[in-house]
PAZAPA-4460 file (N, C-alpha, C; in steps of 0.05 Angstrom, whole numbers, plus 32768, in hexadecimal, padded with zeros to 4 digits):
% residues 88
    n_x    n_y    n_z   ca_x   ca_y   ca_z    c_x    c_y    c_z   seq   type   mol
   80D2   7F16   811E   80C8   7F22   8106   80D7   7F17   80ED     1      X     A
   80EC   7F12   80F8   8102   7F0E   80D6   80FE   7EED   80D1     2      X     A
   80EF   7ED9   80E7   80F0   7EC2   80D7   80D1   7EBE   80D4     3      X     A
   80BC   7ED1   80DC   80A8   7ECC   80C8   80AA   7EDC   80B0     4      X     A
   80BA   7EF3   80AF   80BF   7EFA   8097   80CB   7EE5   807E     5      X     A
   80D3   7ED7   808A   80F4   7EC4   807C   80D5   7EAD   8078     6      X     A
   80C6   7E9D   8086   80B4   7E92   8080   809F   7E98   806D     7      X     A
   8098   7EB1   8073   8085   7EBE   805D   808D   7EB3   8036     8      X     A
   80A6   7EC2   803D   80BC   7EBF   8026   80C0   7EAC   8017     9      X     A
   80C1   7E99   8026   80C8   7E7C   801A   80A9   7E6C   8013    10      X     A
   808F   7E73   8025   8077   7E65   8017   8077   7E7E   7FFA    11      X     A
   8080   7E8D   7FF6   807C   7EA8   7FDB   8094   7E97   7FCA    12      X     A
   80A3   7E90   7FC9   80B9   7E87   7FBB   80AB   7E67   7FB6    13      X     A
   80A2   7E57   7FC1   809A   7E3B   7FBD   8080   7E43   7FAB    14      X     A
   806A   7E4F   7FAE   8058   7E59   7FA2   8060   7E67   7F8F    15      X     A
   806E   7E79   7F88   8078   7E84   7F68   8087   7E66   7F5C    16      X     A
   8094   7E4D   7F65   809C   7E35   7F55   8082   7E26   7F4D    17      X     A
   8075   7E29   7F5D   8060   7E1B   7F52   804C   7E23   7F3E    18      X     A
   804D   7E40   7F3E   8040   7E58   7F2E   8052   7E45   7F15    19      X     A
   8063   7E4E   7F1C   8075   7E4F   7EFE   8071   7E34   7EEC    20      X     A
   806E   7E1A   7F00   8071   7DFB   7EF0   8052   7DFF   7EE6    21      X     A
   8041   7E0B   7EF1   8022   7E05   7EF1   8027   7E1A   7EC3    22      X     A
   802C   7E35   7ED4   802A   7E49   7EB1   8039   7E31   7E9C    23      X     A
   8056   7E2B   7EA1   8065   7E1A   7E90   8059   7E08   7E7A    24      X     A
   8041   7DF7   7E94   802F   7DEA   7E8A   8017   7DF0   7E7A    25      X     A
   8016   7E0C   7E6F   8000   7E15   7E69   7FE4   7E17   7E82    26      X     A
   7FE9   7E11   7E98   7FD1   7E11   7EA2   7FCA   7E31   7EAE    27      X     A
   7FCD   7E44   7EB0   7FCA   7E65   7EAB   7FB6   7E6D   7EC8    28      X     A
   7F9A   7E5F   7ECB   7F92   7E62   7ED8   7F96   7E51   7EF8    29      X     A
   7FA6   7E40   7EF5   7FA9   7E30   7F0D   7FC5   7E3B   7F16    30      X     A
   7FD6   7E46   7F0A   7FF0   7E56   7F0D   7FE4   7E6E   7F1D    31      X     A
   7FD4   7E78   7F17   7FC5   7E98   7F1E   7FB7   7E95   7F3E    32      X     A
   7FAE   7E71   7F3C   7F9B   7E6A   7F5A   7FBB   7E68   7F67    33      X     A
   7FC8   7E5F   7F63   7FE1   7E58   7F72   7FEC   7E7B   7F76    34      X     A
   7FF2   7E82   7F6C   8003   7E9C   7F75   7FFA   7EB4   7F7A    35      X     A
   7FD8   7EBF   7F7D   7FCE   7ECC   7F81   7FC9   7ECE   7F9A    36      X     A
   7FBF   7EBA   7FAB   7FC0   7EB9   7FC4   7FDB   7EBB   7FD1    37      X     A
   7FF1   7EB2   7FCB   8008   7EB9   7FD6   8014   7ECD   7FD6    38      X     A
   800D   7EDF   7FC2   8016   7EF6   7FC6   7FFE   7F06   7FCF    39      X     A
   7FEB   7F04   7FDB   7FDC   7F0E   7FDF   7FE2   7F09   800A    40      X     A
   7FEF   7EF6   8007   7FF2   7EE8   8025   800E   7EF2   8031    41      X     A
   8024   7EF7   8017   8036   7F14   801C   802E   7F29   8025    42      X     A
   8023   7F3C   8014   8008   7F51   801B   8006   7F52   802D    43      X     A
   7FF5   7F41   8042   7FE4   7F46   8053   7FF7   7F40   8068    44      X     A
   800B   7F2A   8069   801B   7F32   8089   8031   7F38   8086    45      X     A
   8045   7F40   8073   805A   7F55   8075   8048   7F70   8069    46      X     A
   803B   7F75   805B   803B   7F91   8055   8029   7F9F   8069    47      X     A
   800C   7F8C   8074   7FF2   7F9A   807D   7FF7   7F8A   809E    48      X     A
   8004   7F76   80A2   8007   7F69   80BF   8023   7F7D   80CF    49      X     A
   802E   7F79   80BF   8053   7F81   80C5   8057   7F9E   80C2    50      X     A
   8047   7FB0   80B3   8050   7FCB   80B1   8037   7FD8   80B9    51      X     A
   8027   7FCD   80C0   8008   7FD1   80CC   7FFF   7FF2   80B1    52      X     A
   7FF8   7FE1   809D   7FF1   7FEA   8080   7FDF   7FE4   8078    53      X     A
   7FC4   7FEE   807F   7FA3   7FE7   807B   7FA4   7FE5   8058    54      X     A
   7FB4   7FF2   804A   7FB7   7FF4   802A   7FC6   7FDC   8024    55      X     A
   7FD3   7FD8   802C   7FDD   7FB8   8020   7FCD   7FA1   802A    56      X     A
   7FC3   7FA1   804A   7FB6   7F8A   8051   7F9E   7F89   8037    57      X     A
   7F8E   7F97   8031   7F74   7F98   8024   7F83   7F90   8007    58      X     A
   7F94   7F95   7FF8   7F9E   7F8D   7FEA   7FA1   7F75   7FE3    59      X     A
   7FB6   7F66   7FFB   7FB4   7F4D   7FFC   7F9F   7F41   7FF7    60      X     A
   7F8A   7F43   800D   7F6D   7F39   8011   7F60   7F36   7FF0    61      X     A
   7F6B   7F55   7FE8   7F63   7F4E   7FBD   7F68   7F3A   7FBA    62      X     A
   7F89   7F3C   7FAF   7F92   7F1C   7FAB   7F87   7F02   7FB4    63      X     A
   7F8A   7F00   7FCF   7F80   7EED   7FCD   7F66   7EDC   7FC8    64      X     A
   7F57   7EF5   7FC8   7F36   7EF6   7FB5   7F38   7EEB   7F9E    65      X     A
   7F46   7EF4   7F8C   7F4B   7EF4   7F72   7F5A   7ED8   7F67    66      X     A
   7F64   7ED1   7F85   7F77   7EAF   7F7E   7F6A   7E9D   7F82    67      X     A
   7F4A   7EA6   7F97   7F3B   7E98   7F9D   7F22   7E8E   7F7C    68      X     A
   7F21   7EA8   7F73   7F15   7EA6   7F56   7F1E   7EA1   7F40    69      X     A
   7F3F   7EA0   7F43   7F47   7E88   7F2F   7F4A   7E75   7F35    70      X     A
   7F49   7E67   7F4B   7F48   7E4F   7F4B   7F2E   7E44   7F49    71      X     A
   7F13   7E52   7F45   7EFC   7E4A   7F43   7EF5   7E4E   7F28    72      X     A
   7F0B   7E52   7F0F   7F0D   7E62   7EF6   7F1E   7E41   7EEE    73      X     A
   7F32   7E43   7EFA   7F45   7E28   7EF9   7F33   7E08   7EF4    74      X     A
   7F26   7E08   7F0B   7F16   7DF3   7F17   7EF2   7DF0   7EFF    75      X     A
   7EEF   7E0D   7EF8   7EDC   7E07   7EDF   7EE6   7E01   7EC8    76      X     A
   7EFB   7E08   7EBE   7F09   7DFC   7E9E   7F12   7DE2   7E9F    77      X     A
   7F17   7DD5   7EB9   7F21   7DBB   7EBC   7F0C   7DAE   7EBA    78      X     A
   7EEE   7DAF   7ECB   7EDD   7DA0   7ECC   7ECB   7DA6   7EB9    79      X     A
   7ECD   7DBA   7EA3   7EAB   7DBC   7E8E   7EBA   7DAF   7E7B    80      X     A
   7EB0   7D99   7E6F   7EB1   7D8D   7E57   7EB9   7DA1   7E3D    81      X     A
   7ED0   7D9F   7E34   7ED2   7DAD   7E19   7EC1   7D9C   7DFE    82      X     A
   7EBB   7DAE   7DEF   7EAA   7D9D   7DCD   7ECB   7D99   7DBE    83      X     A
   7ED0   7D82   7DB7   7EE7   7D82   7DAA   7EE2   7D84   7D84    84      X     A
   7EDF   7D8A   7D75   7ED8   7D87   7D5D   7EF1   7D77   7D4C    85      X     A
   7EDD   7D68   7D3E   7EE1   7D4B   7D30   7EED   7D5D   7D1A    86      X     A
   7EFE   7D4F   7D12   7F11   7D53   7CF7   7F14   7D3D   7CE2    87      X     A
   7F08   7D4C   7CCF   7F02   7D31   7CBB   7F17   7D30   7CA9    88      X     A
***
């Protein structure tokens, strides 16, 4: 239990660094695809796998819904063409 706990831990700790370089950068919604699912993947197997917690697993399952739709939030601002307006 304690080294998938200790595993869990460390993909949540690598995923909040990457959260963090992604916001730094201004990018808001690709920080949100990155760390939503991970804590959503906390959630679901220490809180709803490990303490057998139907309220946190479904939780998780949010999150990671929600990391799933920013990254499809992420993935539309990157690819629609912005109008840039000309400055005269």
């Amino acid at each position: 239990m304690w080294i998938a706990a200790a595993a869990v831990m460390l993909v949540f700790v690598l995923g909040l660094a990457s959260a963090i370089g992604r916001a730094r950068k201004g990018q808001w919604w690709t920080a949100g695809s990155v760390l939503l699912p991970v804590l959503g993947m906390v959630g679901i197997l220490l809180g709803g796998v490990a303490r057998q917690s139907t309220s946190f697993f479904w939780l998780g399952c949010l999150f990671v819904a929600a990391g799933f739709g920013a990254e499809a939030m992420a993935c539309w601002r990157t690819r629609t063409p912005r109008s840039e307006k000309v400055v005269q």
